[in-house]
N, C-alpha and C positions, 0 to 999 in steps of 0.2 A: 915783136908784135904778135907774132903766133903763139912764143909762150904765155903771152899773159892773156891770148885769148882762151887758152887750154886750161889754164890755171882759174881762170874765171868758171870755165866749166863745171872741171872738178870739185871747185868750193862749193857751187848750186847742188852737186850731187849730194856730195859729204852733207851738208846743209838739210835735205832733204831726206834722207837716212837717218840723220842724227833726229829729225822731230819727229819720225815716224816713231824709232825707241821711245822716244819720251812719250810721246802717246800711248804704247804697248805697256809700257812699267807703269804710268799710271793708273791704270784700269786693274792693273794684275793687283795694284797696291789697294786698292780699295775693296778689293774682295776676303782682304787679310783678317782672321778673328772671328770669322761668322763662320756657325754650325750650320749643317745642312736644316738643323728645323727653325733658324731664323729668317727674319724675312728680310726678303731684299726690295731694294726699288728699280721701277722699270717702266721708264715713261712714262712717270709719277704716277703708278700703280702699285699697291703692294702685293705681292706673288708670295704665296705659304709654299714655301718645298714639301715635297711628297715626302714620307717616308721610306726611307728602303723597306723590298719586299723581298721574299724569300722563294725560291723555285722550291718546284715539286721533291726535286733530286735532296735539294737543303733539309726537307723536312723530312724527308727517308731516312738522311743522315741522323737526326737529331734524334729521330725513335729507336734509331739500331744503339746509339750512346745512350740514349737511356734503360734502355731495354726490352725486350718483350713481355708484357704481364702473362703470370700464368700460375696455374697452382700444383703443387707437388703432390704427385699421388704415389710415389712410389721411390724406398733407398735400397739400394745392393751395396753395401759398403763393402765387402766382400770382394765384387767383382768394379767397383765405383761408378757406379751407375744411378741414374737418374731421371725419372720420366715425369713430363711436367703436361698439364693441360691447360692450353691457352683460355684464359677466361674470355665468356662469349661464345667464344666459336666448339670448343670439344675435341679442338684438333691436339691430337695428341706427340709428345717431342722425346726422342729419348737423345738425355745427353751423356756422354765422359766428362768424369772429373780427375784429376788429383791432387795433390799437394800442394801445386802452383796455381791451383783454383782461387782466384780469390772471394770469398765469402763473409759476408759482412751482417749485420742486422741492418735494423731499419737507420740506426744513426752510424752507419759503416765499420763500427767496432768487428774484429774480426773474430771469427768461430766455425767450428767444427762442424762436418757435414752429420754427425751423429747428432749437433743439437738441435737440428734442423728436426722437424714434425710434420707427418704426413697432413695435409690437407693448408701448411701456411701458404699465403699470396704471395708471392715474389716478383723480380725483376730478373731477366736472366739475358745474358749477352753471349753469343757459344758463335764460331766457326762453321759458316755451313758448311764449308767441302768436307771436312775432317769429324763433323758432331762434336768439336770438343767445348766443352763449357769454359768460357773464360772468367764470367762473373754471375754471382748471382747476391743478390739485396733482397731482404725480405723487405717487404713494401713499407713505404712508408705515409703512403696516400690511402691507405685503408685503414677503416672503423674497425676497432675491436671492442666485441663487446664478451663477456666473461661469465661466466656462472646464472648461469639464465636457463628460466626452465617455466614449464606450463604454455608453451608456446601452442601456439593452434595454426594449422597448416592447413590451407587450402590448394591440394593438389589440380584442381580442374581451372581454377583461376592464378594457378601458381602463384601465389600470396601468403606470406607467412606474419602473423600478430605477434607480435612482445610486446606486452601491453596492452596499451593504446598506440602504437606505432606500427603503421603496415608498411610491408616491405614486400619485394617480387623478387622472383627467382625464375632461371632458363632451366631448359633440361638438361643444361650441360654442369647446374650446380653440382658441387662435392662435396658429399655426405662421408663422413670416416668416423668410424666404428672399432676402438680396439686396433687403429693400423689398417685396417679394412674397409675399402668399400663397400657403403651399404645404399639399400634405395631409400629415400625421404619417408615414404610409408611405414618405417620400420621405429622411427622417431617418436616415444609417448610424452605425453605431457611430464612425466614426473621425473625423464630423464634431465641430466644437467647441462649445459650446453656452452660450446664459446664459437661465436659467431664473426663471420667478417665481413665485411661490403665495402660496395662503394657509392656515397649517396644514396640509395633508398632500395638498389639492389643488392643481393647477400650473396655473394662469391662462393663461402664455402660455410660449411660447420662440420666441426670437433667436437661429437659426446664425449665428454669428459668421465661423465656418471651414467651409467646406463641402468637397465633394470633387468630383473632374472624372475622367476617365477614360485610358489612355496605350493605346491599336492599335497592335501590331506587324504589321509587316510584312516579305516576306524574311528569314524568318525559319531557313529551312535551313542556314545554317553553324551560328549560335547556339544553336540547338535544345539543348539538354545544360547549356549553358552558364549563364551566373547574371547577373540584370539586379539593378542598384542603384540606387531613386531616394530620394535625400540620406541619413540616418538613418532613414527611415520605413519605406523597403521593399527586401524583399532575399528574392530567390524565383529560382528555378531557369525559363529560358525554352522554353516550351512553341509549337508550331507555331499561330503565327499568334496566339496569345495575347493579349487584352482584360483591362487593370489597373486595380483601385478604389483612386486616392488622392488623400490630400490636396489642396485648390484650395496653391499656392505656386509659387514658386521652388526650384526642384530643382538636383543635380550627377546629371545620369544616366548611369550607366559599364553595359557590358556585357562582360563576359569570357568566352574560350571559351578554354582551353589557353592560350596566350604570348599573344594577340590580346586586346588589350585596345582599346575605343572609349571614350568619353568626349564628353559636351555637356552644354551648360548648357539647361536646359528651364523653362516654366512651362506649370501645369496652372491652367487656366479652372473656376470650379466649374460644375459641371453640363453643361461642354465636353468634349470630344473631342480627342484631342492624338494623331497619326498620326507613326511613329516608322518610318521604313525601314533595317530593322539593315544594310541592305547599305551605308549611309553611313557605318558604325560601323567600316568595316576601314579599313587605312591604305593609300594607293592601290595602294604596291608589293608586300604581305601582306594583297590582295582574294582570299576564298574564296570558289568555288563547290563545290556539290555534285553527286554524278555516280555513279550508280546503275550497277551492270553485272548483266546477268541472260548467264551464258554456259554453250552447251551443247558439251561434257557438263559434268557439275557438278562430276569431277576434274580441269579444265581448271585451270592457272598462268596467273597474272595477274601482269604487269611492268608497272610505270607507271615511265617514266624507268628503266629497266632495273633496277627494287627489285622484289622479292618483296612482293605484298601478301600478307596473310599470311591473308585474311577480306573476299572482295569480296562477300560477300552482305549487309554491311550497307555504309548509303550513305560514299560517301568523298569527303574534302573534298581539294579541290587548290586551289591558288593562280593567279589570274586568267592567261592566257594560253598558247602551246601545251605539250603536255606529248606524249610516244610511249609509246605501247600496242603491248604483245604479248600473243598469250595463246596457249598451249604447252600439248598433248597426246598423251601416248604413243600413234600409229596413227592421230593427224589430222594434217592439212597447218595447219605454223605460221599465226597471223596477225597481222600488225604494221602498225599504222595510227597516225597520230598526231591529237588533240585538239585544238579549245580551246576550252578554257573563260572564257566572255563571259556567265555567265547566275549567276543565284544555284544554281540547279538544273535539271538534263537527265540524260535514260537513255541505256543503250546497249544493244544486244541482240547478240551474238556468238554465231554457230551456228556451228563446226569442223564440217569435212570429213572423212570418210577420205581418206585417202592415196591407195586404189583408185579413186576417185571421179573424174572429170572435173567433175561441180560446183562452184561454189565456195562459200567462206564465207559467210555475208550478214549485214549491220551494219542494226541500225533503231535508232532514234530516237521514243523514247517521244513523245505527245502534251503541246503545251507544255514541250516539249525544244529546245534551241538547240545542233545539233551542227554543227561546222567542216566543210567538206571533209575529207574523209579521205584519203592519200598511205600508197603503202605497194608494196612486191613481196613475190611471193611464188614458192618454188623452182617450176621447171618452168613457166613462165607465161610466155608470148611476150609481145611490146610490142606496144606498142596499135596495132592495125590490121592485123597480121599473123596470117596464120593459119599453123594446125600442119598438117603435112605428114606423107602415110604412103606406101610403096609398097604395091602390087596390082598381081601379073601383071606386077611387073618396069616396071607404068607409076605413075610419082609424081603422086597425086591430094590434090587441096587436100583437106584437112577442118574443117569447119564447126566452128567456136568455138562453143559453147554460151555465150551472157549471160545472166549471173546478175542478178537484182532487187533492187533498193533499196526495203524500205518503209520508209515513216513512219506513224505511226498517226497518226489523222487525218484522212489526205491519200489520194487516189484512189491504189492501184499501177499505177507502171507498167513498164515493158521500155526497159531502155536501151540504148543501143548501148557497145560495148565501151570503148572509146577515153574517153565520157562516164563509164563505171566505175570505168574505171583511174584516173579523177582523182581520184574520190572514195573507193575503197576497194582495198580489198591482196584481190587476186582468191583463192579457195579452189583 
């Protein structure tokens, strides 16, 4: 009797147990097959699952594997070294590299820290206790844009045009120059450029092409005239004149009337290229120029026995001597001859009257290069003789009056006659 009342027990336990499993596994069975984003039922509601979310630490993680963005300003291949500047901020990183560096482009191909370029946008992942570089990726989330130029920069609103497309820039953009850090201000329109950003702001730029400068010099034949360097520039020559172009290899010509020059030129960017146009004539068709200031101001001017027709502006003659007159109704002639040795020199001619024992007088303006002057003039004894008068039937020398040579410049002085005559045609 006792055992079958125990046995009766234990069946209700076992019994008991056994449908408690059976309720456990079916529950567990009906959750079989479904994702977290499907939906489930629950006291005939339907309940959408949340998505999983990702902590703070998660996403520290996932930037340290992707990398730091930043731009390269600087390689010591040398010593293997590499300093990068986080775009954004300007904080600046230097890292180690070596051969177990792995370095890749944008589509992870791998390459050489020498073909790496100052100013590209990267990805870089390095060790902080030690500084060493483990990877770097040049980006592959940034615009490049290439051969671009005429851009307009507005430094106060940091804004930069291509085009019709505006774009901003921080202070901490990177401008590179030749390998060089340069400031944004240093940027002309006509240089060439390769630019990078991200969506509408410009990370860094690459002059590609920069520009250099051409100094004229001797410039007084030319002046009027029209300088050309290759296709790029073509402008009218102004005295003494400073030109903004392109860094290259140029055809530089310079015309003035039938005189044409011609050389082959290169412009250094951010160099200085000094150009003396008096090299630009051809030895036998060399102009100088030669200012006449003559009184009176109805006076004729003959150069080589031609009517000038307008010596009050300057006049260009061809390297060597040339003969001067210059003719007024009730002044004494005066004819002297030139040469011209200089790019430019004055001349000053003051006529005589006729009643006058004076004579003419010739200056030569400062930083002027004028010849000896040769010349006669009517009524005018040779050098060394004087003119003779009677009185009272007795014949008395008379004293020659000598006329003055100035130069501006240079102290006046009194010359003796004979020294005159060599130099000028006496009034």
């Amino acid at each position: 009797m006792l055992f079958r009342k125990y046995n009766k027990i234990f069946t209700t336990i076992f019994l008991n147990i056994m449908s408690v499993l059976c309720i456990f596994m079916l529950f567990s069975f009906s959750g079989c097959g479904k994702n977290d984003n499907e939906v489930s039922i629950s006291g005939g509601r339907d309940v959408m699952r949340l998505p999983k979310t990702t902590t703070a630490g998660e996403l520290e993680k996932a930037e340290d594997a992707e990398g730091t963005k930043a731009v390269l300003i600087n390689i010591d291949t040398k010593n293997q070294i590499m300093v990068f500047q986080k775009t954004g901020s300007g904080k600046k990183k230097e890292l180690r590299y070596n051969g177990g560096t792995d370095i890749g482009d944008s589509n992870g191909a791998a390459m050489s820290a020498t073909q790496l370029k100052i100013g590209e946008v990267v990805r870089i992942s390095y060790d902080k206790s030690s500084g060493r570089m483990e990877k770097l990726r040049v980006c592959s989330d940034e615009w490049n844009r290439s051969d671009i130029s005429g851009i307009v920069v507005d430094e106060k609103s940091k804004t930069i045009m291509i085009g019709e497309d505006k774009y901003t820039y921080s202070d901490s953009l990177i401008v590179v120059s030749g390998n060089s850090i340069v400031d944004i201000s240093t940027i002309d329109a006509i240089d060439v450029l390769e630019v990078k950003g991200n969506d509408m702001k410009i990370d860094s730029i690459i002059v590609t092409k920069g520009h250099g400068y051409v100094q004229l010099t001797n410039t007084a034949f030319y002046e009027g005239g029209i300088i050309e360097i290759g296709d790029k520039i073509i402008t009218g020559i102004e005295k003494d004149m400073r030109i903004k172009a392109p860094e290259g290899e140029y055809k530089l010509t310079v015309t003035k009337g039938e005189v044409v020059g011609t050389d082959n030129i290169k412009i250094d960017r951010d160099e200085e290229l000094l150009i003396n146009l008096m090299d630009y004539q051809e030895e036998g068709k060399r102009y100088g120029s030669i200012a006449f200031l003559i009184t009176p101001d109805n006076a004729r001017l003959y150069i080589d026995k031609k009517l000038v027709d307008d010596y009050s502006k300057v006049i260009q003659l061809t390297y060597g001597t040339h003969s001067v007159a210059v003719v007024c109704e009730g002044y004494k002639k005066f004819e002297t001859t030139i040469d011209i040795n200089t790019t430019y020199q004055s001349v000053e001619v003051d006529l005589k009257p006729e009643e006058t024992t004076e004579s003419s007088s010739v200056s030569g303006s400062e930083n002027s290069t004028t010849t000896p002057v040769h010349g006669t003039e009517n009524g005018t004894t040779a050098p060394g003789e004087g003119e003779s008068s009677k009185t009272s039937g007795k014949e008395t020398e008379k004293p020659v009056q000598e006329p003055t040579t100035k130069v501006y410049g240079a102290t006046e002085t009194t010359k003796s006659l004979a020294d005159i005559v060599s130099n000028i045609l006496i009034g």
